[in-house]
C-alpha positions as CSV (number, residue, x, y, z in Angstrom):
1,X,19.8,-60.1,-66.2
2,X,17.6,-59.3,-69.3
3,X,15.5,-55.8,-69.5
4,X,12.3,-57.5,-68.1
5,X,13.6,-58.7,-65.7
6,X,15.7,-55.9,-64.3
7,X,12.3,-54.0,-65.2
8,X,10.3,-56.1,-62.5
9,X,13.2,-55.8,-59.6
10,X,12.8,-52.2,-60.2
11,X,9.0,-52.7,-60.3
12,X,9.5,-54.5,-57.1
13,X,12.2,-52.5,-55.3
14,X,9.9,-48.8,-55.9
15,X,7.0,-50.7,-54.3
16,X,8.9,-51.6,-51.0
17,X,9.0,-47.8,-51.0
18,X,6.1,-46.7,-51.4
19,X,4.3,-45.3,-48.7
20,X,8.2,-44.4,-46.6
21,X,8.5,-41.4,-45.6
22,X,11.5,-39.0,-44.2
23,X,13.0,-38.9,-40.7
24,X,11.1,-36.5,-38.5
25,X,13.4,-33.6,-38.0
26,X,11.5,-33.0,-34.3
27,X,10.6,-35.5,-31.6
28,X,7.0,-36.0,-31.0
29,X,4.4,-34.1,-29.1
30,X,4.6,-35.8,-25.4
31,X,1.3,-38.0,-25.4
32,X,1.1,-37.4,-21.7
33,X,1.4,-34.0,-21.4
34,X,-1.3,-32.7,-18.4
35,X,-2.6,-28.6,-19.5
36,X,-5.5,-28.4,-16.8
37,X,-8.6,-26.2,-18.3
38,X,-8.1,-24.0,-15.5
39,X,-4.5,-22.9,-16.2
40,X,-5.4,-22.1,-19.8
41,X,-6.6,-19.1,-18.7
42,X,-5.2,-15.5,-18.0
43,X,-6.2,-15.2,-14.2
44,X,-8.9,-12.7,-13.8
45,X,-7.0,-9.9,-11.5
46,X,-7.3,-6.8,-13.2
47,X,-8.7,-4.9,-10.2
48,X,-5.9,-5.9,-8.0
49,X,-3.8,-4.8,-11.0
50,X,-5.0,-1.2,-11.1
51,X,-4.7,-1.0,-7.6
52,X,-1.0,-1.5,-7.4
53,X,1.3,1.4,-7.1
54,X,2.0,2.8,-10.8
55,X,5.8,4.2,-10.0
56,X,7.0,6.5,-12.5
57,X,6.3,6.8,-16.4
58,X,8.9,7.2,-19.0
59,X,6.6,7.2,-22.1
60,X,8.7,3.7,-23.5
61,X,7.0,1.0,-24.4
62,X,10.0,-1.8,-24.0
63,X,9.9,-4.9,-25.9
64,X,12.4,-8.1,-27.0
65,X,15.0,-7.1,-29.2
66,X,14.1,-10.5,-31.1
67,X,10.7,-12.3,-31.8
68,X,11.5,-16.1,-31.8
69,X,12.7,-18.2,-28.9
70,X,16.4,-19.2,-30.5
71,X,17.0,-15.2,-31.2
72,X,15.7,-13.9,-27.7
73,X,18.6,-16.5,-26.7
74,X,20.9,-15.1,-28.6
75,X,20.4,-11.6,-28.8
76,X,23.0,-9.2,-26.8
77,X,22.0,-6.9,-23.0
78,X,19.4,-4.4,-24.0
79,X,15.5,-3.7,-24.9
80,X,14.3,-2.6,-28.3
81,X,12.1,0.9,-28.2
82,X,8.5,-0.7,-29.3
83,X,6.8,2.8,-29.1
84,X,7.0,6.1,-27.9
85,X,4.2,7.7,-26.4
86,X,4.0,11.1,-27.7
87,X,4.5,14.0,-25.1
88,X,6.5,11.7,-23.1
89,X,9.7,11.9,-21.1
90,X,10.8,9.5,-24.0
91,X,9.9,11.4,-26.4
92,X,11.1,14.9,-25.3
93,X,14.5,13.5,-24.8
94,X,14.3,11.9,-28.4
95,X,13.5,8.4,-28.1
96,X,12.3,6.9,-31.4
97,X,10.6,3.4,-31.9
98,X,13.1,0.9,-32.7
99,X,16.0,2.2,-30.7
100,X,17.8,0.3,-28.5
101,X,18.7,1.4,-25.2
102,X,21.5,-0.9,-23.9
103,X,22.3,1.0,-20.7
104,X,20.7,2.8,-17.9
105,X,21.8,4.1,-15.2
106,X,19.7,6.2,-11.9
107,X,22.3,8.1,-9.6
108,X,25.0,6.9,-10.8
109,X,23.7,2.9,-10.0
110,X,24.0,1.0,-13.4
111,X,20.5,-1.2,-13.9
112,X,21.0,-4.6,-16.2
113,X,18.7,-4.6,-19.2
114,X,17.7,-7.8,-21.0
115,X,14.6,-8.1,-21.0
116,X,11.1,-5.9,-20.9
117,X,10.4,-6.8,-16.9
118,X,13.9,-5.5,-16.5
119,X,12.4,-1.6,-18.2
120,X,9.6,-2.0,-15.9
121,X,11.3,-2.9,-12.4
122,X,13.1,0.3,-13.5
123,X,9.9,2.6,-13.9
124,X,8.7,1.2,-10.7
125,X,11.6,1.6,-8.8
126,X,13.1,5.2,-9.7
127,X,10.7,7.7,-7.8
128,X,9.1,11.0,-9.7
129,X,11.9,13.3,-10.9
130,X,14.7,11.2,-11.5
131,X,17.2,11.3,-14.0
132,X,17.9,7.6,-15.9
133,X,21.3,8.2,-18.2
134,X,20.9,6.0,-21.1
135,X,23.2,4.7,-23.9
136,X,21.0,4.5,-26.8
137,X,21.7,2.3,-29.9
138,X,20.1,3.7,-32.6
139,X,21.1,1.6,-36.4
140,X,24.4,1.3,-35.3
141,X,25.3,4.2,-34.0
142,X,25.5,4.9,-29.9
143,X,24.6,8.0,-28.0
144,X,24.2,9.7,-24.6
145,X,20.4,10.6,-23.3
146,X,18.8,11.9,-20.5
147,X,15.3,11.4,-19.4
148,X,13.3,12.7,-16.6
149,X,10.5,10.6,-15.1
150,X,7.1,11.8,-14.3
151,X,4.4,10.4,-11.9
152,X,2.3,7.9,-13.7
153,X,-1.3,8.6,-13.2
154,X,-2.9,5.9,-15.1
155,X,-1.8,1.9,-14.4
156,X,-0.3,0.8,-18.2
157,X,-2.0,-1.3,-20.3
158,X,-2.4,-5.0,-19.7
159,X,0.3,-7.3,-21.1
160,X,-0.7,-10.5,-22.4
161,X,0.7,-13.8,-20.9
162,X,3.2,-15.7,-23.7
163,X,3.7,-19.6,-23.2
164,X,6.4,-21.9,-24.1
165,X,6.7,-25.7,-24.2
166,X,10.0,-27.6,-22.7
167,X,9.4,-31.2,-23.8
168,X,13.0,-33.0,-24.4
169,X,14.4,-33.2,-20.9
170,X,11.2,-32.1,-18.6
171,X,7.7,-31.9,-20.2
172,X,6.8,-28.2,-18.6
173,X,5.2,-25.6,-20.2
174,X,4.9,-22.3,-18.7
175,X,3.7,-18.9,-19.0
176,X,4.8,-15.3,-18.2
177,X,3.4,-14.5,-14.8
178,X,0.7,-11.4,-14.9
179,X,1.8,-8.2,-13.2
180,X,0.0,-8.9,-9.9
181,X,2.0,-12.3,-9.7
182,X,5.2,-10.6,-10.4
183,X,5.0,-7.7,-8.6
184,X,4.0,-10.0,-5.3
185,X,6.9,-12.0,-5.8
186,X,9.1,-9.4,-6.0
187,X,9.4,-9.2,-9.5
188,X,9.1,-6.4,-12.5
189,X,6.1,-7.1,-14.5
190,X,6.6,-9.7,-17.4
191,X,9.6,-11.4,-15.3
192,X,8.8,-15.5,-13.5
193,X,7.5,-18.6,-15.3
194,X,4.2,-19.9,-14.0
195,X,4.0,-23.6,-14.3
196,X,0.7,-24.5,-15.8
197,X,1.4,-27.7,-18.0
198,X,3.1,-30.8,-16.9
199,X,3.6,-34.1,-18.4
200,X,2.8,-37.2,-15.8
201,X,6.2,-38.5,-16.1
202,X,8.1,-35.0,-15.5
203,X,11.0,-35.8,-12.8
204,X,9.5,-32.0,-11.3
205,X,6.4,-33.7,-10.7
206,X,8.3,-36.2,-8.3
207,X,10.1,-32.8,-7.0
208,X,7.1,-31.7,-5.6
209,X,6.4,-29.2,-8.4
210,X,2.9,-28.5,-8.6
211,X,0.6,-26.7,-11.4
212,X,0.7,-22.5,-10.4
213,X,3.8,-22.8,-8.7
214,X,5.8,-19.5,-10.2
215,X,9.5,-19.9,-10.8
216,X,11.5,-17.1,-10.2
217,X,15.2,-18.1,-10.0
218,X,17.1,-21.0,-11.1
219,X,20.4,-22.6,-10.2
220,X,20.4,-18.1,-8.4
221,X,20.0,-16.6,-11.4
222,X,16.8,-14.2,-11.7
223,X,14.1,-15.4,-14.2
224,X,13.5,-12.3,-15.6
225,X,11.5,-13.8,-18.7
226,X,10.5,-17.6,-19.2
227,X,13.3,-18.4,-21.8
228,X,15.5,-17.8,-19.4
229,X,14.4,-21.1,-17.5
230,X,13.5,-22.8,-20.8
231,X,17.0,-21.6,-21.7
232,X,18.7,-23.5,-18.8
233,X,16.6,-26.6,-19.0
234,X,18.1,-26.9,-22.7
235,X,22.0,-26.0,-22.0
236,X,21.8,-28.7,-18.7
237,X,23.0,-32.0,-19.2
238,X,21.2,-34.9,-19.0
239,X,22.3,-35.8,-15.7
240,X,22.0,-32.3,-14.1
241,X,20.4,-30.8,-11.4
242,X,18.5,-27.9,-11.0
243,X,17.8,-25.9,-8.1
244,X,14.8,-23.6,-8.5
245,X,13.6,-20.9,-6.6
246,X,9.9,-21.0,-5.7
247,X,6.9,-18.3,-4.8
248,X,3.9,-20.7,-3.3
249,X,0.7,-18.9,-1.4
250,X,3.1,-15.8,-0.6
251,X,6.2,-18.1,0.8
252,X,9.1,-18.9,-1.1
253,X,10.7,-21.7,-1.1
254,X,14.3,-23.6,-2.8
255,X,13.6,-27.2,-4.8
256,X,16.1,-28.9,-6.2
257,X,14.9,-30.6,-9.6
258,X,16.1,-33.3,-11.9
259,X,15.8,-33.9,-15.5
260,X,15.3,-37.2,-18.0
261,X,15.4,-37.6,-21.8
262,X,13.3,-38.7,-24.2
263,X,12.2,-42.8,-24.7
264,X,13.2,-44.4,-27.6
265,X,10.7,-46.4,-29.2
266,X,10.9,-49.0,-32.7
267,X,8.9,-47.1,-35.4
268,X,9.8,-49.2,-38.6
269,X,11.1,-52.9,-39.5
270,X,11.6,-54.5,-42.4
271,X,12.5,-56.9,-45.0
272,X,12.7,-56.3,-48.3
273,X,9.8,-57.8,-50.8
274,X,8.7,-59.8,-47.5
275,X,7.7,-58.5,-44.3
276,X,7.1,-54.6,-43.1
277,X,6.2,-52.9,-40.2
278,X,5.4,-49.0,-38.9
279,X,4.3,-47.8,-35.6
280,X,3.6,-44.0,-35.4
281,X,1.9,-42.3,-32.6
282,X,-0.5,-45.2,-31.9
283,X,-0.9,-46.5,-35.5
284,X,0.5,-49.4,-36.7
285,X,1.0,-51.4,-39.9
286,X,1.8,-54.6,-41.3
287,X,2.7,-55.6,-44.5
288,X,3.7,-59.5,-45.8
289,X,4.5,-59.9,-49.3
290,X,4.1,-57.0,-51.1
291,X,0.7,-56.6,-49.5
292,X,-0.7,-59.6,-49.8
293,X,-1.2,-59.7,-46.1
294,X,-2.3,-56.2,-44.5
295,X,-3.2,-55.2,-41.1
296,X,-3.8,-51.6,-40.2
297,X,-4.8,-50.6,-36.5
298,X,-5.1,-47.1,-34.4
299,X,-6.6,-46.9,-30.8
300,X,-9.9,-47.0,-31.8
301,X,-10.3,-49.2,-34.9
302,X,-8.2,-52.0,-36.9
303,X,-8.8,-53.0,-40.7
304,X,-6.8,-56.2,-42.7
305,X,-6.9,-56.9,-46.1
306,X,-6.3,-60.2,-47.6
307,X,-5.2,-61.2,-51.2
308,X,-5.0,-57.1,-52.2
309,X,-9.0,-58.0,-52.6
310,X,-10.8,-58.9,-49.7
311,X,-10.9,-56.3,-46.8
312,X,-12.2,-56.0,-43.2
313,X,-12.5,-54.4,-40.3
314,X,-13.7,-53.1,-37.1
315,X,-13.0,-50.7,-33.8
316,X,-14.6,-49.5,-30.7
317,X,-18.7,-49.3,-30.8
318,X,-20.5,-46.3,-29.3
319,X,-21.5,-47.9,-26.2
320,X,-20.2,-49.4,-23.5
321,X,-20.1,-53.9,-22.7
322,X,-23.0,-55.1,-20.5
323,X,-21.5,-55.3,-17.0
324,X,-20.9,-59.4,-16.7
325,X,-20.3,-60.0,-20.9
């Protein structure tokens, strides 16, 4: 083969690739994923909220020892310290921001802690006066502390709801329920996952699962934050199922839940120098001979080109067909 030659087979071979592009590293949005307007929103019940018996104040604020989903997975029993409020129980028995409490126990009765709701079911339930023993991580180093509770006299301050998206084996997404629906469901404050997403072909839809529905238990474990049912939707395999516990207009109620996979789907073909073909998300692409023969469509328009020169095309007009054309 001379040097042109091997020059144009190069020439040739680089434009086949043009336009290629690497393997997506995560699966698609799901295109049929139902949010209603209506769930988008907080719900608006602050004045129940400050109505609700306040329970005792330690002065900590409690947060997630990690920020992203994989490390709240991973990380180990115990809250991180956010904030101390100064003057506080906390802070007179020497609480600082940052420090991890990994124990506590209230007459001798240890309390699990995970999770912020898990703090707060402990405020609410340990009356005025009583004495919480914590072990107290702080950078490395673990100690012994007292604290005394006080009565709270002011309600604390609103928590925004977080939400998070399960689309590989369900199509959910849910958010952390507000104090009000916690509390009524038996839960501390930032614990259940409200269901306000679901895509139309989500097995939980067939379940009976319905949009405000708040999860708080699967397979009898306590959802005490919503990774913890995002958590066992991932680790479940494929052919699982799932029983969820349910809180529904003030009844609860025990649904057992399957799960699917994902659809595959042809994205590309092709043959070298000849023929080539794409389809991603509702576009689509032809190629024949280098080009020479182009057609380009999406949902709403399509355009072909002929001879690399001439082009044309078209898609949906503004306005509806005459009924009868």
């Amino acid at each position: 083969m001379n040097r042109f030659a091997f020059l144009a087979l190069v020439i040739l071979v680089s434009s086949c690739s043009i336009g290629r592009r690497d393997l997506p590293t995560e699966p698609p949005p799901l295109v049929d994923m139902e949010e209603p307007l209506e769930r988008r929103a907080e719900p608006d019940d602050e004045a129940q909220r400050v109505g609700l018996a306040t329970g005792s104040f330690t002065g900590v604020r409690a947060a997630d020892r990690a920020a992203s989903l994989d490390a709240m997975l991973e990380a180990g029993d115990g809250v991180r310290v956010a904030g101390i409020v100064e003057n506080s129980p906390a802070d007179m028995a020497g609480l600082a921001e940052d420090d991890v409490i990994l124990e506590a126990r209230t007459g001798g009765v240890p309390h699990a802690l995970h999770w912020p709701s898990d703090w707060r079911a402990l405020e609410l339930a340990a009356p005025p006066g009583s004495t919480i023993s914590l072990v107290v991580d702080r950078a490395g180093v673990e100690r012994n502390v007292d604290l005394v509770t006080v009565r709270r006299v002011h309600p604390p301050d609103r928590v925004a709801v977080e939400r998070f998206r399960e689309e590989s084996k369900v199509g959910v997404v849910v958010r952390t329920a507000t104090e009000v629906e916690a509390r009524a469901a038996g839960l501390g404050p930032g614990a259940g996952a409200v269901i306000v997403g679901l895509a139309r072909g989500s097995p939980w839809r067939k379940a009976g699962i319905v949009f405000g529905d708040l999860v708080t238990a699967v397979d009898g474990a306590p959802v005490r934050h919503p990774v913890v049912l995002v958590d066992a939707i991932r680790d479940a395999k494929d052919d699982a199922r799932l029983v969820l516990t349910l809180a529904r207009d003030g009844a609860t109620r025990d649904v057992t839940v399957g799960l699917a996979r994902r659809a595959g789907e042809l994205r590309e073909f092709s043959v070298p120098f000849v023929f080539d073909y794409s389809y991603d998300r509702g576009r689509s692409e032809t190629s024949i001979l280098l080009g020479l023969y182009k057609h380009t469509s999406t949902r709403a328009a399509w355009r072909t080109r002929l001879l690399w020169l001439i082009e044309f095309g078209g898609g949906e007009a503004d306005r509806l067909e005459e009924e009868g054309s």
